[in-house]
Every structure is written in C-alpha cells, then in structure tokens.
ROKEGU-449023 format. One record per residue (C-alpha): residue number from 1; x, z negated, y. Coordinates in pm, whole numbers, plus 50000, padded with zeros to 5 digits. Each point is the difference from the previous one (the first is absolute). Example, Ala and Ser with C-alpha at 12.3 -4.5 7.8 and 13.67 -1.06 7.14 Angstrom:
<pts>
[1,[51230,49220,49550]]
[2,[50137,50066,50344]]
</pts>
This chain:
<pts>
[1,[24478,63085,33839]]
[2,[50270,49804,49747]]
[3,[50044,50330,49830]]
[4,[50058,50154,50327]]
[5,[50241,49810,50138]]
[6,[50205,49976,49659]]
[7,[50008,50374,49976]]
[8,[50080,50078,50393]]
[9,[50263,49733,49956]]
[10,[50158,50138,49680]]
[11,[49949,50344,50142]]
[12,[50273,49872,50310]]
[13,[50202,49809,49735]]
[14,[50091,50340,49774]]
[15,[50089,50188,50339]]
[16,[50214,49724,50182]]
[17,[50315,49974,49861]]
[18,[50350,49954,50068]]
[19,[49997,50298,50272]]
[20,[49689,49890,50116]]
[21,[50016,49623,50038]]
[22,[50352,49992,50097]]
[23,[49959,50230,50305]]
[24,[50205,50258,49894]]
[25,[49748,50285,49915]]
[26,[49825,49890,50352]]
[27,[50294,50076,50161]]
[28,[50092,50329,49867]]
[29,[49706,50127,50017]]
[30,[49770,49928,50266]]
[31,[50234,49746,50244]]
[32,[50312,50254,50044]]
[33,[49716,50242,50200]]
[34,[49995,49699,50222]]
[35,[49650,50001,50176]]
[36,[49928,50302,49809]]
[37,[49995,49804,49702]]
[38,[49655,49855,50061]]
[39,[49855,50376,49950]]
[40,[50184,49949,49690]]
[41,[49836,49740,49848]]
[42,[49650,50076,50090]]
[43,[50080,50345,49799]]
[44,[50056,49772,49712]]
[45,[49787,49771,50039]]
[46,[49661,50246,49954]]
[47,[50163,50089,49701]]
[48,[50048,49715,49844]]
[49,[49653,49932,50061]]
[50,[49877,50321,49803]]
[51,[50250,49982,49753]]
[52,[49911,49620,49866]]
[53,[49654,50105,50005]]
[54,[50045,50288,49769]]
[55,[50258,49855,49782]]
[56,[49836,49670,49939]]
[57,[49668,50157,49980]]
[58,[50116,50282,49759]]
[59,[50186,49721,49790]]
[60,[49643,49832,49948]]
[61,[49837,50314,49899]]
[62,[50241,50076,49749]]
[63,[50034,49664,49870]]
[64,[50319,50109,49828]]
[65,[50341,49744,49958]]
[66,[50194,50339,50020]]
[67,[50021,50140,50360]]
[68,[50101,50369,49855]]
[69,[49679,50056,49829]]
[70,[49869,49946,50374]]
[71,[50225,50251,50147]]
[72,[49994,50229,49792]]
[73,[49588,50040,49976]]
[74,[50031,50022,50403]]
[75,[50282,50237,49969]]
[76,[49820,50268,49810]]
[77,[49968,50326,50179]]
[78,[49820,50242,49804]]
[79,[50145,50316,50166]]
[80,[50338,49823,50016]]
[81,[49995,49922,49612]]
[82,[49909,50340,49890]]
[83,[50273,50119,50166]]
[84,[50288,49791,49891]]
[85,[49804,49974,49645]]
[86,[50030,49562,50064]]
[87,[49975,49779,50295]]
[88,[50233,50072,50255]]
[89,[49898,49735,50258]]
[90,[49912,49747,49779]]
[91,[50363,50028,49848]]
[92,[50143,49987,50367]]
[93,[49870,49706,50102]]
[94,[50027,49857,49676]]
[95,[50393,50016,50035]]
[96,[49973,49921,50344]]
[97,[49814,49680,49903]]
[98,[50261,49919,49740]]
[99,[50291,50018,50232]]
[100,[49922,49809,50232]]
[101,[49897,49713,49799]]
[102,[50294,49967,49830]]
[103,[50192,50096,50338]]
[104,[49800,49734,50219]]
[105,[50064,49724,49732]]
[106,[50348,50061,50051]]
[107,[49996,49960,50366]]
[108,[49800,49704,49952]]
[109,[50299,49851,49799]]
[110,[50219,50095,50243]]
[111,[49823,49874,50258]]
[112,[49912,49678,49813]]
[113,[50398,49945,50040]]
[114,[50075,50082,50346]]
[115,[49712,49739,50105]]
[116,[50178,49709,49846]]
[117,[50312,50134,50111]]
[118,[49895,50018,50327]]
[119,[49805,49658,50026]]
[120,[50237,49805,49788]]
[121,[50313,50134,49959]]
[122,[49949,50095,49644]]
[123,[50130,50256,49811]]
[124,[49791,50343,50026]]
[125,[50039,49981,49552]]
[126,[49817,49655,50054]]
[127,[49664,50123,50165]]
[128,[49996,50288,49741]]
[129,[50056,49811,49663]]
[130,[49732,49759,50160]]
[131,[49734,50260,50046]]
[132,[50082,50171,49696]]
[133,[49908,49765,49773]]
[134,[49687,49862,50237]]
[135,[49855,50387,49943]]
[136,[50137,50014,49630]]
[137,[49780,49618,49882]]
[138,[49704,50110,50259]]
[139,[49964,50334,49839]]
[140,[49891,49883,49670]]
[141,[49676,49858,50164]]
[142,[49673,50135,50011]]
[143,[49896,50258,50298]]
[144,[49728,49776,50155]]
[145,[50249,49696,50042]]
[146,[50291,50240,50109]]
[147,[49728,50104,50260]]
[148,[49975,49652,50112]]
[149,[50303,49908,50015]]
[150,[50046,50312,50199]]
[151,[49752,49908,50316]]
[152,[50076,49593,50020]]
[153,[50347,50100,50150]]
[154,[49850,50211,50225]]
[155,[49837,49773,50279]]
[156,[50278,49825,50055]]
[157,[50197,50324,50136]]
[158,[49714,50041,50197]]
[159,[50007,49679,50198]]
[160,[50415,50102,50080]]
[161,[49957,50325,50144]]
[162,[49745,49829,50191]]
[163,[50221,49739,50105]]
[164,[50323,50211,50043]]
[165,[49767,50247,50197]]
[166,[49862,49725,50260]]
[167,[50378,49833,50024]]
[168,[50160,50390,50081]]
[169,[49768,50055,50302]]
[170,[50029,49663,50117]]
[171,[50359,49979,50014]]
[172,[50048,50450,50077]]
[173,[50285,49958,50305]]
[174,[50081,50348,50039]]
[175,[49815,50350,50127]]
[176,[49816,50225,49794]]
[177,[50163,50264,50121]]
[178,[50320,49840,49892]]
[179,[49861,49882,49673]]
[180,[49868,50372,49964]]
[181,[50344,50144,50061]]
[182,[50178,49726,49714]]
[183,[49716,50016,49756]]
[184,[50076,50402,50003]]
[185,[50350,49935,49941]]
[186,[49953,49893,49657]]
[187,[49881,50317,49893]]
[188,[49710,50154,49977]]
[189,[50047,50102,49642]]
[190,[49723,50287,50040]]
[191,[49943,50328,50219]]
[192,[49669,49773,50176]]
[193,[49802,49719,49967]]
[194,[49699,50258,49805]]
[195,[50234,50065,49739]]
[196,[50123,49612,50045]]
[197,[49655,49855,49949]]
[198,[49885,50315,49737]]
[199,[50334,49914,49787]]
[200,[49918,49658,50005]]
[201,[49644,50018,49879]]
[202,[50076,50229,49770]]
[203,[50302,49839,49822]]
[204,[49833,49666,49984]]
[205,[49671,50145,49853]]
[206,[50253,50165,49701]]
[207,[50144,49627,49989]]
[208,[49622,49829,50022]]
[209,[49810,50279,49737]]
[210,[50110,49864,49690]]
[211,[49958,49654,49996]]
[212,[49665,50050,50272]]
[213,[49848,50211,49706]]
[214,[50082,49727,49754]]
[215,[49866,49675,50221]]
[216,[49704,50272,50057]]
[217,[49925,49971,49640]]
[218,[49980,49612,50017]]
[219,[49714,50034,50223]]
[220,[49644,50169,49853]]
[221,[49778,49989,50300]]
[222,[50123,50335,50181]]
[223,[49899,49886,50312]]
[224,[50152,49680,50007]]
[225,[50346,50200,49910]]
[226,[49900,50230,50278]]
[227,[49968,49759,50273]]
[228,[50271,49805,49857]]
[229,[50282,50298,50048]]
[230,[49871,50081,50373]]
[231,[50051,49622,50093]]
[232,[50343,50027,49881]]
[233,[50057,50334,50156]]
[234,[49887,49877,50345]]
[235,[50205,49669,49912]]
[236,[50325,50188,49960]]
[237,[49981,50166,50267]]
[238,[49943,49721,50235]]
[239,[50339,49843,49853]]
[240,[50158,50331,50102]]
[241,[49888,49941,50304]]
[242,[50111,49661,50039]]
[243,[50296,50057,49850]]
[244,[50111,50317,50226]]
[245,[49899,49769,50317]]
[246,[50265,49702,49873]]
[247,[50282,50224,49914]]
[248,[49952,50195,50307]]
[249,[50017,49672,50260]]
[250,[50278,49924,49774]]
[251,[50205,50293,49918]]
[252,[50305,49888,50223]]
[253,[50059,49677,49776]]
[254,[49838,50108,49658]]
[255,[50065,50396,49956]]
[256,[50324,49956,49871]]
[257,[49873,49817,49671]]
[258,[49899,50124,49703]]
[259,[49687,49756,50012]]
[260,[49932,49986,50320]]
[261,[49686,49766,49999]]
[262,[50204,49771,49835]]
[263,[50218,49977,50261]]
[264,[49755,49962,50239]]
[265,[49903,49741,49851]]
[266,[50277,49804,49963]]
[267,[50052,50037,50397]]
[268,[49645,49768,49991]]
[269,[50087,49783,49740]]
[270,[50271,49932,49741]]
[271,[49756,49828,49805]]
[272,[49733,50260,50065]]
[273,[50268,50266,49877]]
[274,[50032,49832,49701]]
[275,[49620,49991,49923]]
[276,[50007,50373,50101]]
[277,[50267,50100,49770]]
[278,[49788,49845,49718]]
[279,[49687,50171,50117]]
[280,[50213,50323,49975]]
[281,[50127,49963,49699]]
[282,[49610,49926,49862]]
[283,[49915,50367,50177]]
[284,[50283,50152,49833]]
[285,[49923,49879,49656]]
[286,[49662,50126,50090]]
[287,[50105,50328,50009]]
[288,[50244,49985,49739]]
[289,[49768,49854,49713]]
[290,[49695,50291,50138]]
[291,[50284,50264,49965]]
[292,[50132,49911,49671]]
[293,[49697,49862,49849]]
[294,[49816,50332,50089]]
[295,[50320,50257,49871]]
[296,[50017,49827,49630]]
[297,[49594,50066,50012]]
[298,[50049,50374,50026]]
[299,[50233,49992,49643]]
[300,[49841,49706,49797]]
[301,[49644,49778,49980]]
[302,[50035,49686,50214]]
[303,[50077,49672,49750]]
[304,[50136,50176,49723]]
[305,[50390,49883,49881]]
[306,[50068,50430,50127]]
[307,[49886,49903,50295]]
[308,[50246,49711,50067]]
[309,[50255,50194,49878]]
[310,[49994,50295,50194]]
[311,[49960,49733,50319]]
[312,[50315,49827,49876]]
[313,[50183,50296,50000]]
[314,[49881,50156,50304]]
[315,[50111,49676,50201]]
[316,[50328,49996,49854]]
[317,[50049,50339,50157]]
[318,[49824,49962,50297]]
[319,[50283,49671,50020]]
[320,[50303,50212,49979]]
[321,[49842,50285,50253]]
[322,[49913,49713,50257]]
[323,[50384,49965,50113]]
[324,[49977,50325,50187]]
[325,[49894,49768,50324]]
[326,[49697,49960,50151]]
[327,[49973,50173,50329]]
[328,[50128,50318,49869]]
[329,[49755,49986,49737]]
[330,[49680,49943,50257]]
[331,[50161,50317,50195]]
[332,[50119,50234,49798]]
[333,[49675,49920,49703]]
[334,[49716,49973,50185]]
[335,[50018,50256,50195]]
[336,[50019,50249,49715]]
[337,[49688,49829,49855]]
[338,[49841,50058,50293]]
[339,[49978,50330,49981]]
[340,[49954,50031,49625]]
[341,[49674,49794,50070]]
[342,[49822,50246,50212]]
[343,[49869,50200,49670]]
[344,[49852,49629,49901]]
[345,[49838,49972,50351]]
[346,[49853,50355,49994]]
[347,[49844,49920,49632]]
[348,[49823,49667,50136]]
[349,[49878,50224,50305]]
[350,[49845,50249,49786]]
[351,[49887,49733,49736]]
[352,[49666,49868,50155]]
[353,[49908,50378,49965]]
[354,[50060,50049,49689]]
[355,[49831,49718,49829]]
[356,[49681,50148,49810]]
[357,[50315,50237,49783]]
[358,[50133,49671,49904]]
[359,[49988,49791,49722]]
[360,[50151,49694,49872]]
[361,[49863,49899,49735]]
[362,[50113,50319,49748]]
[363,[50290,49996,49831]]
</pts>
C-alpha cells in the first residue's frame, strides 16, 4: 500500500508544476469555459487515469533507466516502418518527448521566479538561480531517492487545494451566472472545453511519460506500478477539480494573477500565503528536477561525470530561456504540446493490444 501511495503521489508531483499549482493552467484551460469547465476536467481526468496506468506499468515491464528504449519498442509499427524504411512514430514522439522536457524545465524556472516575486517581492532572477541549482545538486542522485523526494512534497499541496477549495465556497458572494460571465472573460484559450480538457491530458501525459517510465522502472512488481499510476491519475484529477471550484468562486479577486491560488490564499492568510508559496515552490522543483533529470537520461547513463555535465549545461540554458516570462510561456507552450501529444495518447491506446509483439528484454 506504501508503494502505492509513493508512486500515486510522485505520479501528481511530476505533473503539478508551476502552471498547475499556481492556478494558472486551471484557469486557462478549464475555468475561462466558466461552468463549462467542469466537463473539462472530467475529460482529463479519465485520462490521466489511463495514462498513469500505462506509463507506470509499461515503465515496470521494461525495467529500463532510459525512457526512449520504452517508446520506441511501443512505437514500432510494422507496416509504418517498412514504409519509411525506420520508425516514424517512434522518432515523433521521441522529439516530442525531448522538447518538452527541456521546454517545461524552462517554464519551471520561470515560474520558480515569478512565485517569489509574487510572494515576496523578490526579483523574478532570484526564484530561478534558486531552483536552478536545487535541480542541478538533486540531479546527481540516484532515481529511487529522486522518486522520493518527488512524492513527500506532494501531500502537502493536497491538504491546500483542500483548504483553499472549502474557504472559496464558504466565502463565494457573487452569482454564478456572474462568475460564469467573468470567468469567460479571461479567455477561453481553446475552440471548447473537449479540446480544453483533450489538450490538457494530452500535453501533461507528454510532460508525465518520461520521468513516469523512469519511476516505473524503480518499481518490479507490475501490479503494484499499475495500481500505483491509476491512484495518481484519479488523484490529479480530483485536484483539478478542486482547483477549478476555488478559482471559479474566486475569479473576481484572483483571475488577474499569474498564480492565482496564491493569491487566494493570501486573502485567508498572510501567513498561510507564505506557507503556500513554499509549498509551490516544492511542486515546482518537482517538476523541474522530473523534467531535467529525465531529458539528460535520454543522452547519457544516470551517475556518470557525462551525465552531470550535460545537466549542467542544459540548466544553464534553460536559465537564460526562463526570462521570456511566465504566463506567456504556460499559453503560448502548452498549448502546442498539447496537440503534439495526441500521437503519444493514441500509442498508449493501442498499446494494451499490442503486447504479445513486444519485447523488452532484446536489445
């Protein structure tokens, strides 16, 4: 049950990030539908529940450090590869895979420095030199205790959007038709909430493959892994949930923000904002340590001095691109992701079908 709950929770922990945590992907893509939104993120949420199955599950089969070998094996089309004469899909999501690791670790960094900013008044370069070297010292440790360290920051998000989620309703003073009509104003970034809660899903499964394959690999009974992913499908999408609810009763005071459970937060508690801010910062070095940890894995064996150099390097870049600003990033990034990841969702679809033409354990 240990195993479980440590696998559910780092399962949530790779997916919530800046975006997520903040409020900011909530908004854009499943609030700004106002009532709609709900739709939304039940869309997502079965998703997510099939997805961290598979990709946990798969990870545990494979029992491979290298997410690529995994993708690849599932990627393999026979009719496809003959032909093209190689992989096409495999290569496809491959490069999809690739770019938005590197491309989520940089919105993590950015994100890492509009929290403080926001919180404390420091500046955004603060947050980002801060995270930057948190992901560049955790990265040289072992997958099983980057795993852990992964789901003990979870709960404590939990217990927030909980919190925020209870204060919201209590305290709600206007309409829902008139919170319907201002949550709509701040968007909606899509053509409806299907494509809203599709994009989502699919986006945050290219962000969640990697590293899910990888933690799947720390785990050998399949089953456990299994079980593990579907609780912390179901759990993700329950924060959605929550978290849609809160912004929504709150959307007059909060939409304006770029973290807009933050500043719900801060309308409870000064003191409770503070503690938040902390806990967000936790979620986005989550996701920034599962995004670059798992991109140097693809190009070089885990512990080796390659390794830390291609992390070193990667985080110095991922630094400089981090400036672009937050918000835009989440907009303008995601989305595209989002609909790169649909050839990823249709593979993990057809997978569970496929499984007596593949093979892990040739070279």
């Amino acid at each position: 049950m240990m195993r479980i709950f440590v696998i559910g929770s780092a399962f949530i922990g790779v997916i919530v990030g800046a975006g997520f945590a903040s409020g900011q992907e909530v908004l854009q893509y499943f609030t700004s539908f106002g009532m709609w939104g709900i739709l939304a993120a039940f869309v997502s949420t079965v998703l997510f529940a099939y997805v961290g199955m598979m990709l946990v599950w798969l990870g545990s089969r494979a029992q491979s450090t290298s997410y690529n070998k995994v993708i690849y094996k599932i990627s393999d089309f026979k009719i496809i590869e003959k032909i093209f004469r190689f992989n096409l899909i495999g290569v496809i999501i491959d490069a999809v895979l690739v770019f938005t690791l590197f491309g989520v670790g940089v919105v993590m960094l950015a994100g890492a420095g509009a929290n403080l900013e926001q919180q404390f008044g420091l500046p955004g370069v603060a947050g980002a030199v801060i995270m930057t070297v948190l992901v560049l010292l955790t990265g040289m440790l072992r997958v099983n205790k980057v795993v852990g360290i992964i789901s003990s920051i979870t709960p404590f998000l939990l217990i927030f959007v909980v919190i925020i989620s209870i204060y919201s309703f209590m305290t709600m003073d206007g309409s829902f038709s008139n919170l319907d009509s201002t949550a709509k104003s701040h968007g909606p970034f899509f053509p409806n909430w299907f494509i809203a809660g599709l994009n989502y899903a699919t986006f945050n499964t290219s962000v969640g493959a990697a590293m899910s394959l990888v933690m799947g690999s720390a785990e050998k009974d399949r089953k456990t892994a299994a079980i593990g992913g579907l609780a912390g499908g179901l759990g993700l999408g329950a924060i959605i949930i929550l978290s849609y609810y809160a912004i929504f009763a709150k959307i007059e005071e909060a939409g304006h923000y770029e973290m807009p459970m933050l500043a719900i937060v801060n309308n409870i508690s000064p003191i409770l904002g503070t503690i938040m801010a902390i806990v967000l910062f936790g979620m986005i070095f989550n996701t920034a340590i599962s995004m670059f940890f798992a991109f140097v894995t693809r190009f070089a064996k885990q512990g080796t001095k390659k390794f830390n150099i291609i992390l070193a390097v990667t985080l110095v870049a991922g630094f400089i691109l981090s400036f672009v600003g937050f918000t835009d990033l989440v907009s303008q990034f995601y989305s595209l992701i989002g609909y790169m990841g649909l050839v990823l969702i249709v593979v993990l679809i057809i997978t569970p079908f496929r499984m007596k033409n593949i093979r892990f354990d040739d070279k």
